[in-house]
Backbone and ligand atoms as CSV (ligand in chain L), in Angstrom:
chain,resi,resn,atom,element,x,y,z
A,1,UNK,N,N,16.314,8.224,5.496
A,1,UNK,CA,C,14.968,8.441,4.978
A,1,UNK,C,C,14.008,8.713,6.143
A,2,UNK,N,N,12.928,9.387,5.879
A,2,UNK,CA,C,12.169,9.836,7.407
A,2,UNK,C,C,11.059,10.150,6.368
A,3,UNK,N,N,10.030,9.188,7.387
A,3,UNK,CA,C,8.370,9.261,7.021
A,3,UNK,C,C,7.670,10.026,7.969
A,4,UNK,N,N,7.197,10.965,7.458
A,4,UNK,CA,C,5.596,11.696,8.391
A,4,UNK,C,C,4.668,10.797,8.379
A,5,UNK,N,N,3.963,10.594,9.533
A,5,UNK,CA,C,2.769,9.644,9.803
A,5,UNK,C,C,1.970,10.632,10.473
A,6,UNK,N,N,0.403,10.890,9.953
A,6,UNK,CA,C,-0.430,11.962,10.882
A,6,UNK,C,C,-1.581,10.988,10.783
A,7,UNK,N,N,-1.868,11.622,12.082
A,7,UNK,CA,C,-3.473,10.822,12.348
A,7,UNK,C,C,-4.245,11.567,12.580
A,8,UNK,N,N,-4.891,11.679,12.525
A,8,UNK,CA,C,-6.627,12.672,12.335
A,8,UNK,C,C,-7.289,12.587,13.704
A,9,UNK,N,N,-8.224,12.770,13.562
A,9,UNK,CA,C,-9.060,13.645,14.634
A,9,UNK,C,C,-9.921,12.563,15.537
A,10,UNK,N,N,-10.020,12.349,16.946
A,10,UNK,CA,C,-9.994,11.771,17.795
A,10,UNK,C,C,-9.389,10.322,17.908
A,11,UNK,N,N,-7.870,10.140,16.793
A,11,UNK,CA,C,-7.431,9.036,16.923
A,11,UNK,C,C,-6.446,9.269,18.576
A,12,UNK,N,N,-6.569,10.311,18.873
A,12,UNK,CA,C,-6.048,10.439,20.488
A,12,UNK,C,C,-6.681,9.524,21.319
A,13,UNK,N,N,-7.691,9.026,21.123
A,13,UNK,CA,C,-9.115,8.358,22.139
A,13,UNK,C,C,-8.910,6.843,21.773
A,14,UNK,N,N,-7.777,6.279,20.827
A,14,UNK,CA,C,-7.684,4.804,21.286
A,14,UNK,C,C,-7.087,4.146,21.800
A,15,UNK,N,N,-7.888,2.869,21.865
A,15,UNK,CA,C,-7.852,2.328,23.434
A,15,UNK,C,C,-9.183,2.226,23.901
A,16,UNK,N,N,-9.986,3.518,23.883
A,16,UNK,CA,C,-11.233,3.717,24.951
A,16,UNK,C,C,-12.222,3.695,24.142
A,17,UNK,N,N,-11.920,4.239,22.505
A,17,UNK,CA,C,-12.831,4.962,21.946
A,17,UNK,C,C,-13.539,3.373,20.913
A,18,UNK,N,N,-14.356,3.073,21.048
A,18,UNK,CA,C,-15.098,1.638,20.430
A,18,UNK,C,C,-14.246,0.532,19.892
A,19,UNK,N,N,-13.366,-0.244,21.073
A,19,UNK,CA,C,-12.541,-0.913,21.259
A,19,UNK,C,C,-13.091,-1.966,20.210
A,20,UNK,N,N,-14.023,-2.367,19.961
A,20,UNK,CA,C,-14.623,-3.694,19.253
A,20,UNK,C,C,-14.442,-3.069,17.340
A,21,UNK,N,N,-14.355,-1.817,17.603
A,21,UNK,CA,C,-14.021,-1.436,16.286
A,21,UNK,C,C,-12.946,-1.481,15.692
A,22,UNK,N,N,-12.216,-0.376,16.583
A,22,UNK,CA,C,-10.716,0.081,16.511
A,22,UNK,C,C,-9.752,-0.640,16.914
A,23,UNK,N,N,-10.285,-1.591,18.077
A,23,UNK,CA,C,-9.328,-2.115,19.106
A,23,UNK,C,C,-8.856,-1.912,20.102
A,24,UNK,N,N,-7.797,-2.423,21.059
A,24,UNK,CA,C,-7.437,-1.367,22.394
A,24,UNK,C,C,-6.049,-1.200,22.074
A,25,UNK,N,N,-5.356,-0.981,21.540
A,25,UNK,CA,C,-4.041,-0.710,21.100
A,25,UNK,C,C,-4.220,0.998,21.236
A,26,UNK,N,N,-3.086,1.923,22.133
A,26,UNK,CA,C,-3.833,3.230,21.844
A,26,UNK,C,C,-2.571,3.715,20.941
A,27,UNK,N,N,-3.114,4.950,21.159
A,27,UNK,CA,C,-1.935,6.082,19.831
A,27,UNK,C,C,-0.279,5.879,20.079
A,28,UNK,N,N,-0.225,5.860,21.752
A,28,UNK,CA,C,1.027,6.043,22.240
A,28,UNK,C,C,1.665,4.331,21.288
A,29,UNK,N,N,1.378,3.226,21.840
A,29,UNK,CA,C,1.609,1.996,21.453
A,29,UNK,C,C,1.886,1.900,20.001
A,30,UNK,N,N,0.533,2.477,19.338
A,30,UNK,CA,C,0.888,2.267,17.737
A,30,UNK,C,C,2.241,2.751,17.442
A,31,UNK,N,N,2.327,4.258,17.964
A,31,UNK,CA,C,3.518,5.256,17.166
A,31,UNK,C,C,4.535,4.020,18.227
A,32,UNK,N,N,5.038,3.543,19.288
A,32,UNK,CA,C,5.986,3.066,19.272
A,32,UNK,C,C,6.646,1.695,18.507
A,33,UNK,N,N,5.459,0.846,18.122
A,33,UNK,CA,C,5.632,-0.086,17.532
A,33,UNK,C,C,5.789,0.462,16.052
A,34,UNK,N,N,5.558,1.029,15.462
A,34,UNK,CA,C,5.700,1.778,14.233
A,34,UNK,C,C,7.333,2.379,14.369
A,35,UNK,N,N,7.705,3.069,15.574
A,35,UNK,CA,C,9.284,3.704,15.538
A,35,UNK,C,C,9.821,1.989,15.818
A,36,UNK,N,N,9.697,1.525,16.263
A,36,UNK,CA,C,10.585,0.268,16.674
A,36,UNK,C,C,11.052,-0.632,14.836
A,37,UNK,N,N,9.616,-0.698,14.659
A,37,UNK,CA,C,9.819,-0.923,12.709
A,37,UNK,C,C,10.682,-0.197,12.064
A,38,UNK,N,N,10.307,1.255,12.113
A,38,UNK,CA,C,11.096,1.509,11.151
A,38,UNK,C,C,12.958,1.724,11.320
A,39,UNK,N,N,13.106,1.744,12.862
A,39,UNK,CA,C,14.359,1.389,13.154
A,39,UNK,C,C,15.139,0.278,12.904
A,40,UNK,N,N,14.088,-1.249,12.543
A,40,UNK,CA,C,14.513,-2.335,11.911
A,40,UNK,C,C,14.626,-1.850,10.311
A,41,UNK,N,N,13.674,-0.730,10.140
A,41,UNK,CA,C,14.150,-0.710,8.105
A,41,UNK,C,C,15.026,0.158,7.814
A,42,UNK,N,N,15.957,1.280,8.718
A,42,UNK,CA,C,16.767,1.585,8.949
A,42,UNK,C,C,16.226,3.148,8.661
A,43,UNK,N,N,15.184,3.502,8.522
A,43,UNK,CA,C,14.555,5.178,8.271
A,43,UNK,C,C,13.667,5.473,9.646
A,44,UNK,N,N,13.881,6.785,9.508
A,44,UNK,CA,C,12.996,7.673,10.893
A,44,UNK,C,C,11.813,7.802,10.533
A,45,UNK,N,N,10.588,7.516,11.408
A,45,UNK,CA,C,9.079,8.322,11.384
A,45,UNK,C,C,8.930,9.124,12.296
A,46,UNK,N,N,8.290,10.650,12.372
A,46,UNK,CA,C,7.916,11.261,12.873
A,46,UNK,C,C,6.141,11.017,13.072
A,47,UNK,N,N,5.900,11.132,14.667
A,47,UNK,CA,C,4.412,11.366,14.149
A,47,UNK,C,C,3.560,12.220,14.972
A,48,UNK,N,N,2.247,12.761,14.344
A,48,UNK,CA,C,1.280,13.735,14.905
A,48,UNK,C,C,0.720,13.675,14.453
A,49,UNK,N,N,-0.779,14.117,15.795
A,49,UNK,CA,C,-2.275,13.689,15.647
A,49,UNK,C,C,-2.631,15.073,15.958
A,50,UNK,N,N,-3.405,15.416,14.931
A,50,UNK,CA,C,-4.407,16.384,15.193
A,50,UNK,C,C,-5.784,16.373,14.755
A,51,UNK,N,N,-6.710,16.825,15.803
A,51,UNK,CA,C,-8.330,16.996,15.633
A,51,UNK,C,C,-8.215,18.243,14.693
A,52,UNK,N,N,-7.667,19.103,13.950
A,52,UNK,CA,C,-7.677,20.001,13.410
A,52,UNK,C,C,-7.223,20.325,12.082
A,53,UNK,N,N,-8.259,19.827,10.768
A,53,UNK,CA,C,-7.898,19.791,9.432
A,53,UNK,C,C,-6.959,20.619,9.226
A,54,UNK,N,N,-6.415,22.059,9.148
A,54,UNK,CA,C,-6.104,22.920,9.082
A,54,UNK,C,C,-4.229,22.500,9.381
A,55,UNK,N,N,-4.556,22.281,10.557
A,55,UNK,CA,C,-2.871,21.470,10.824
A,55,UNK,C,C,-2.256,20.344,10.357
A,56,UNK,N,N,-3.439,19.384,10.095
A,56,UNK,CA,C,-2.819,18.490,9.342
A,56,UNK,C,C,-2.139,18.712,7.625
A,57,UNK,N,N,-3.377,19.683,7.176
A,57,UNK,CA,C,-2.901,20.470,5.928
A,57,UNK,C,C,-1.558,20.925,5.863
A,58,UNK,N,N,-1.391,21.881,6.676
A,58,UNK,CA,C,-0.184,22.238,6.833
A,58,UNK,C,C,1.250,21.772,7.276
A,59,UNK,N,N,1.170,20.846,8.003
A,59,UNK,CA,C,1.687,19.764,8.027
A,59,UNK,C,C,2.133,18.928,6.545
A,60,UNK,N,N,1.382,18.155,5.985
A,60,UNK,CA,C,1.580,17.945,4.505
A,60,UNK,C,C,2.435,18.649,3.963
A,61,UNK,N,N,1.325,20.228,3.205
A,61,UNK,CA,C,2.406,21.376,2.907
A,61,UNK,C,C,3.412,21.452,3.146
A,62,UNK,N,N,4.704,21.194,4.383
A,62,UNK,CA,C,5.572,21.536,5.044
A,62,UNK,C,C,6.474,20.415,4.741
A,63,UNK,N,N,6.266,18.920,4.579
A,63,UNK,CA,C,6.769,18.164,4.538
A,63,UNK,C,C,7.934,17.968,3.034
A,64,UNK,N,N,7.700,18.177,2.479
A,64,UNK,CA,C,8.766,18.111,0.745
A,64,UNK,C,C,9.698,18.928,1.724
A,65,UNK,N,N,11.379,18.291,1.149
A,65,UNK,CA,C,12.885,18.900,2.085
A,65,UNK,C,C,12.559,17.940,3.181
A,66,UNK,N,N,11.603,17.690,4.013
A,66,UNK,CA,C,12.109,16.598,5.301
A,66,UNK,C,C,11.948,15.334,5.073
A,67,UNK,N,N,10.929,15.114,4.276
A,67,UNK,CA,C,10.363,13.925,4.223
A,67,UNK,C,C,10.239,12.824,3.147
A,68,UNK,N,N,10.575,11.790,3.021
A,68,UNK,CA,C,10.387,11.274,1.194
A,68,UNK,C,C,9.519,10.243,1.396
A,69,UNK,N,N,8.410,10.738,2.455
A,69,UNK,CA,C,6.942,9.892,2.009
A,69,UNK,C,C,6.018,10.114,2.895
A,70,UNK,N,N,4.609,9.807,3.188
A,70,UNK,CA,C,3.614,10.298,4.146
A,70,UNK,C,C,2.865,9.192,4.232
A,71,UNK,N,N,2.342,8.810,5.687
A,71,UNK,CA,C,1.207,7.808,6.137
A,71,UNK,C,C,0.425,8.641,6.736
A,72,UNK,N,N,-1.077,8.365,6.379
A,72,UNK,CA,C,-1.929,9.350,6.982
A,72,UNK,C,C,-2.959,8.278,7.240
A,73,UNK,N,N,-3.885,8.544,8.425
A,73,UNK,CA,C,-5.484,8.029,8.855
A,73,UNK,C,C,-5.594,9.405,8.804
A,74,UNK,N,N,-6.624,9.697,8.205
A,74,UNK,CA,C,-7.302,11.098,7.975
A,74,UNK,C,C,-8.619,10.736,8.873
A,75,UNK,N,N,-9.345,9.716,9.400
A,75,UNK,CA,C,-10.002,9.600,10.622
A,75,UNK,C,C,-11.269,9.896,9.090
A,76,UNK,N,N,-12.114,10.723,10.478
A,76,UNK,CA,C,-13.119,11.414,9.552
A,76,UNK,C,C,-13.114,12.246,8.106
A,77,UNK,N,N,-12.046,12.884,8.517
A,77,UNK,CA,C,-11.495,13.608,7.153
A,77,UNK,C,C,-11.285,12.889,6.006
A,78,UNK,N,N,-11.091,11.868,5.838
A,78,UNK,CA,C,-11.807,10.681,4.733
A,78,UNK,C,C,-12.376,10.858,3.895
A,79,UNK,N,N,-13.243,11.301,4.561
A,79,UNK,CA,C,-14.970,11.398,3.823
A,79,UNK,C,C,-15.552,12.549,3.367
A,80,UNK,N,N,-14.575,13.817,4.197
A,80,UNK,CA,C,-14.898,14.922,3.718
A,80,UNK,C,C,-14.054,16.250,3.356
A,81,UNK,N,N,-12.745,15.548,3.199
A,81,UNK,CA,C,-11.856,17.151,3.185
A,81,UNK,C,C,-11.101,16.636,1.866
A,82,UNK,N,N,-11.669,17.469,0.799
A,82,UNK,CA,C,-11.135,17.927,-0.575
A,82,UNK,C,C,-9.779,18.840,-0.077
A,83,UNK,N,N,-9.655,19.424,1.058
A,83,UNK,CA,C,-8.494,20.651,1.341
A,83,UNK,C,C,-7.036,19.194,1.726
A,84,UNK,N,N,-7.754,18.108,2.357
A,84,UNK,CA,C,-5.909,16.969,2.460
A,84,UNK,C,C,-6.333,16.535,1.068
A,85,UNK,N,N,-6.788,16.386,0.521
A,85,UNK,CA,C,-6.600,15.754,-0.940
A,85,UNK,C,C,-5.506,16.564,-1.760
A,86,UNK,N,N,-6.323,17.562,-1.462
A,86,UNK,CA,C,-5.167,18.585,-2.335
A,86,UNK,C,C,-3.990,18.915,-1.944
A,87,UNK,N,N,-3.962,18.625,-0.538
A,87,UNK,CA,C,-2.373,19.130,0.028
A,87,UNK,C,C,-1.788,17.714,-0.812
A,88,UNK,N,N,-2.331,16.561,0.004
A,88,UNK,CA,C,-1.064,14.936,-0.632
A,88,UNK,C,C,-1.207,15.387,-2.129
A,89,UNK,N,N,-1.905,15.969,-2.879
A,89,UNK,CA,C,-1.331,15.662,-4.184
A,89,UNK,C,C,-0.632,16.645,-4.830
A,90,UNK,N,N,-1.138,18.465,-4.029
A,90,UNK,CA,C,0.241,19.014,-4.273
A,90,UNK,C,C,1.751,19.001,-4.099
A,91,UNK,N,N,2.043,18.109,-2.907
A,91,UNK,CA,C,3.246,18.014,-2.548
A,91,UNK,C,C,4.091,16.696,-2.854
A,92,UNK,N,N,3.266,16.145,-3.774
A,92,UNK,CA,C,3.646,15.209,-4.940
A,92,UNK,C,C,5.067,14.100,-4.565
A,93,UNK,N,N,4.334,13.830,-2.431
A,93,UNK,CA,C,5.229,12.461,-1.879
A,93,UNK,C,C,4.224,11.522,-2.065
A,94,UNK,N,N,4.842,9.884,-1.984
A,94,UNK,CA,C,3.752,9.047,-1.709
A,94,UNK,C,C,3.810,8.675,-0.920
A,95,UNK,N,N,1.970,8.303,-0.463
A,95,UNK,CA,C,1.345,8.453,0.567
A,95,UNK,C,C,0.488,7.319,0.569
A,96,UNK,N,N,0.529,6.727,1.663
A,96,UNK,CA,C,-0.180,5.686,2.018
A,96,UNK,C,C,-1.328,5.977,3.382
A,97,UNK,N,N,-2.510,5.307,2.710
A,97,UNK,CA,C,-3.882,5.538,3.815
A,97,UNK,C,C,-3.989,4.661,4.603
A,98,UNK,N,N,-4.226,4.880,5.827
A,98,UNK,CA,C,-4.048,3.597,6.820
A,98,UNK,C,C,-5.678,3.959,7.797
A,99,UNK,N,N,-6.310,2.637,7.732
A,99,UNK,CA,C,-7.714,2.934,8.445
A,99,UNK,C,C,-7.487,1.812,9.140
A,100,UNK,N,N,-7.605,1.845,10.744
A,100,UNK,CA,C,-7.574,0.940,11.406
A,100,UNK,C,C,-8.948,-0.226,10.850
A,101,UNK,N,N,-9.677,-0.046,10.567
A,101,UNK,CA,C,-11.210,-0.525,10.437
A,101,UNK,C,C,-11.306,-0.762,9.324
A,102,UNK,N,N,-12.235,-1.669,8.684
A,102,UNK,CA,C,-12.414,-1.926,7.174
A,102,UNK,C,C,-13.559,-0.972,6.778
A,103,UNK,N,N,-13.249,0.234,6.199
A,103,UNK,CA,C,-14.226,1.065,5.788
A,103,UNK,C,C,-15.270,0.981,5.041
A,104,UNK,N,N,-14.252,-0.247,4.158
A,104,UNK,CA,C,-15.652,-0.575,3.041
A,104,UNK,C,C,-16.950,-1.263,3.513
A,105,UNK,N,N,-17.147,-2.073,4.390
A,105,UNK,CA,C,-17.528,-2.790,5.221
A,105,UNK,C,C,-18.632,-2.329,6.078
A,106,UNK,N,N,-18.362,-1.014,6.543
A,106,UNK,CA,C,-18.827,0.363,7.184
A,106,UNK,C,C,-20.455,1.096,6.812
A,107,UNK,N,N,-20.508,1.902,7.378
A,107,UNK,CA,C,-22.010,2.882,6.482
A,107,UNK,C,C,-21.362,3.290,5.366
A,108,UNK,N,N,-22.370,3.835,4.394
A,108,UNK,CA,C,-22.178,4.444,3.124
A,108,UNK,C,C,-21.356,5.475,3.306
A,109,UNK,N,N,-21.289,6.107,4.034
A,109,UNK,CA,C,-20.739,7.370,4.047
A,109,UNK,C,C,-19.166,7.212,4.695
A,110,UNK,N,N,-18.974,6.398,4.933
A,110,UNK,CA,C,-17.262,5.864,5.389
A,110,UNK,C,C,-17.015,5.213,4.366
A,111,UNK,N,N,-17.661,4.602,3.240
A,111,UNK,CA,C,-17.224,3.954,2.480
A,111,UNK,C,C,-16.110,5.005,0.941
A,112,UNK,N,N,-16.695,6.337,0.961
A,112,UNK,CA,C,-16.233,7.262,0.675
A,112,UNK,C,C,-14.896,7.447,0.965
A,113,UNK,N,N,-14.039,7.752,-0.064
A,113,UNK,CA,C,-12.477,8.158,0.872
A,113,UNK,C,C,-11.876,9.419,-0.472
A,114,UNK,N,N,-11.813,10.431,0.345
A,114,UNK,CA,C,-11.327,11.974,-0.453
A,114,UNK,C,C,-9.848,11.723,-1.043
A,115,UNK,N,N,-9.493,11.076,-0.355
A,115,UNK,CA,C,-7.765,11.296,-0.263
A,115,UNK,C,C,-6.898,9.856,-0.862
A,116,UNK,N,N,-8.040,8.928,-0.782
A,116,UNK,CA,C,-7.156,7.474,-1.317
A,116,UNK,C,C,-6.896,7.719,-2.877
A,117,UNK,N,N,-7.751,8.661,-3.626
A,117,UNK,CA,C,-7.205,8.613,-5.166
A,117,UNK,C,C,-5.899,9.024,-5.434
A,118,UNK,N,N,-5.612,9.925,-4.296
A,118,UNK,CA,C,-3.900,10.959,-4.176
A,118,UNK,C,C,-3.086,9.820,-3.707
A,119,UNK,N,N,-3.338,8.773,-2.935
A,119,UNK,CA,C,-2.115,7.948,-2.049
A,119,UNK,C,C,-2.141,6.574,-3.295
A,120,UNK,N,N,-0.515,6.184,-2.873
A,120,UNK,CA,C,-0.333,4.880,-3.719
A,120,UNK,C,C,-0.891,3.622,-3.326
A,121,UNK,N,N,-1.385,3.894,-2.076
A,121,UNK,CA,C,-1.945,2.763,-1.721
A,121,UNK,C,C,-2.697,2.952,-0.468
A,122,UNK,N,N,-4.123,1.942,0.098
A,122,UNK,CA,C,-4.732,1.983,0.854
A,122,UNK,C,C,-4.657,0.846,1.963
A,123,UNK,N,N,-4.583,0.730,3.272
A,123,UNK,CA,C,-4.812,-0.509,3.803
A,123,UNK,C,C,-5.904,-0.006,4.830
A,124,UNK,N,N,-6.850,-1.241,4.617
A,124,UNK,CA,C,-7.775,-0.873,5.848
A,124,UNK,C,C,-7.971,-2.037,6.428
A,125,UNK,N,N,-8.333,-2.193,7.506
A,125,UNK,CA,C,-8.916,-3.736,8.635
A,125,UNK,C,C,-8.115,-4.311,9.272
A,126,UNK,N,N,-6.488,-4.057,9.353
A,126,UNK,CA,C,-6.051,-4.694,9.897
A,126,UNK,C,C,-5.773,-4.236,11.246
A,127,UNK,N,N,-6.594,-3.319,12.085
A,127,UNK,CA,C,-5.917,-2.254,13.210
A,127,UNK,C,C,-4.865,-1.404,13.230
A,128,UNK,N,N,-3.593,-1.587,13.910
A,128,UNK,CA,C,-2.471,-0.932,14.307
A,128,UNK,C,C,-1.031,-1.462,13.175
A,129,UNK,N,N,-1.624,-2.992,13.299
A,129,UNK,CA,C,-0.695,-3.322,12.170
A,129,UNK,C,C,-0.721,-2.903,10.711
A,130,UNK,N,N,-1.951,-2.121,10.512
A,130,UNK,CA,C,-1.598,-1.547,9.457
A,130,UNK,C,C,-1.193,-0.518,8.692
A,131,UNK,N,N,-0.622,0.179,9.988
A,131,UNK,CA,C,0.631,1.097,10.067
A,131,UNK,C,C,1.560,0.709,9.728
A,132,UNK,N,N,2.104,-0.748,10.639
A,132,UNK,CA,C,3.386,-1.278,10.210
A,132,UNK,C,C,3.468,-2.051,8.466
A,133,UNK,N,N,2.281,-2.063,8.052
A,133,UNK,CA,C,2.259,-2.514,6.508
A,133,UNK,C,C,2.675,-1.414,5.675
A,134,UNK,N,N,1.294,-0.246,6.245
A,134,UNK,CA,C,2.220,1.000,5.112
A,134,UNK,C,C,3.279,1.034,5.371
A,135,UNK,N,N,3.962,1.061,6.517
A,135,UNK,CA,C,5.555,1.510,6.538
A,135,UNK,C,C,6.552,0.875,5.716
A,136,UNK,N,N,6.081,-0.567,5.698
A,136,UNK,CA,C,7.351,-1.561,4.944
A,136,UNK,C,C,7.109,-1.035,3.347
A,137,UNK,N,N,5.390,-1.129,2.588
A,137,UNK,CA,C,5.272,-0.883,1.423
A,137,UNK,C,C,6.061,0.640,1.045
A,138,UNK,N,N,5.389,1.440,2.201
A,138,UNK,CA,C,6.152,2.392,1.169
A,138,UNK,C,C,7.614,3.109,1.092
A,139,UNK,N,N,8.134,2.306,1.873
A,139,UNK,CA,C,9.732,2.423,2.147
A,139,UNK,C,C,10.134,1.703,0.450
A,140,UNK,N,N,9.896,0.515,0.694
A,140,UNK,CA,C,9.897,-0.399,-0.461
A,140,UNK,C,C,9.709,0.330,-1.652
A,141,UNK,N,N,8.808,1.087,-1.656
A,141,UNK,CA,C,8.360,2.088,-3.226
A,141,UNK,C,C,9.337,3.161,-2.930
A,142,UNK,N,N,9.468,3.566,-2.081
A,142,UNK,CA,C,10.650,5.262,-1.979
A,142,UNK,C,C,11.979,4.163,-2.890
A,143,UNK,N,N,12.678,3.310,-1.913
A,143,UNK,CA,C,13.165,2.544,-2.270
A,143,UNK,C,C,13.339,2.353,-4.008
A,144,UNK,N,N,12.496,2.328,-4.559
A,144,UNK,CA,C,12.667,1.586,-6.057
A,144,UNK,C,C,12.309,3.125,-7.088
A,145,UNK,N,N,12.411,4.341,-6.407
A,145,UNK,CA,C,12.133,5.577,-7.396
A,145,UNK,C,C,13.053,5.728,-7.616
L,1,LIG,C1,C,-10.984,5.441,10.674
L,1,LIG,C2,C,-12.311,5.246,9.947
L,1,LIG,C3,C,-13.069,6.561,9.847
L,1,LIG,O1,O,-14.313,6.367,9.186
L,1,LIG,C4,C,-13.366,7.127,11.221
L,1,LIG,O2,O,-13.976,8.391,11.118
L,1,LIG,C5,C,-12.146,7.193,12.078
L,1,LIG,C6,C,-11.182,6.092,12.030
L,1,LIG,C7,C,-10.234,4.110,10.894
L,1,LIG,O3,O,-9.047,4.163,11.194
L,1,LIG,O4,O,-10.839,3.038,10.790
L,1,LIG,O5,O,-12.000,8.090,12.909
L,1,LIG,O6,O,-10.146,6.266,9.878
């Protein structure tokens, strides 16, 4: 089994980027502690970050034949891209939202999320570990289809 995990747009910058928010755990760390997991649940994750809606779209798109599920931080794209909404729900894997930060918690306008109505599930606040949550849940759900 092999999960796509994409991260959105300046999740390249943690570590540095408002540590009291995000934390200092950076991208490199997450994705290894995330491959180290899912090598304990016995399935592959692939992962990639792009600042560029367009690729992450396509990306999505591309995934049905490789993949039998998707973790995404859509970052900013959250709040404003109807275009990943529509990719996770045309390509009809489930998908879990992972926000390092508790969004709800946040300004009004982060409290917004485009793409959580398409995914089976949301985790937000727990940092990095809540990568390793989507991973177990939605193995667990591939698991029981
Ligand atoms: C974020 C929350 C978003 O509002 C923000 O734009 C991000 C990161 C998070 O992981 O908490 O870039 O998705």
């Amino acid at each position: 089994m092999r999960i796509l995990v994409l991260h959105g747009p300046n999740l390249q910058l943690l570590g540095r980027r408002e540590p009291d928010v995000y934390g200092s755990d950076t991208l490199d760390t997450i994705n290894r502690v995330l491959t180290e997991k899912a090598v304990a649940l016995g399935v592959e994750v692939d992962c990639f970050q792009s600042n560029q809606e367009g690729d992450l779209v396509t990306c999505i798109g591309d995934a049905p034949g490789t993949y039998a599920g998707l973790i995404i931080n859509p970052a900013a794209y959250t709040h404003t891209s109807i275009a990943l909404r529509d990719a996770i729900k045309a390509v009809d894997l489930p998908c879990v939202e992972v926000h390092l930060s508790n969004i709800s918690q946040r300004e009004t306008f982060r409290q917004v999320s485009f793409t959580a109505g398409v995914c089976i599930a949301q985790i937000a606040g727990f940092g990095g570990k809540g990568y390793v949550l989507a991973l177990e849940g939605l193995v667990e759900h591939i698991k029981k289809q």
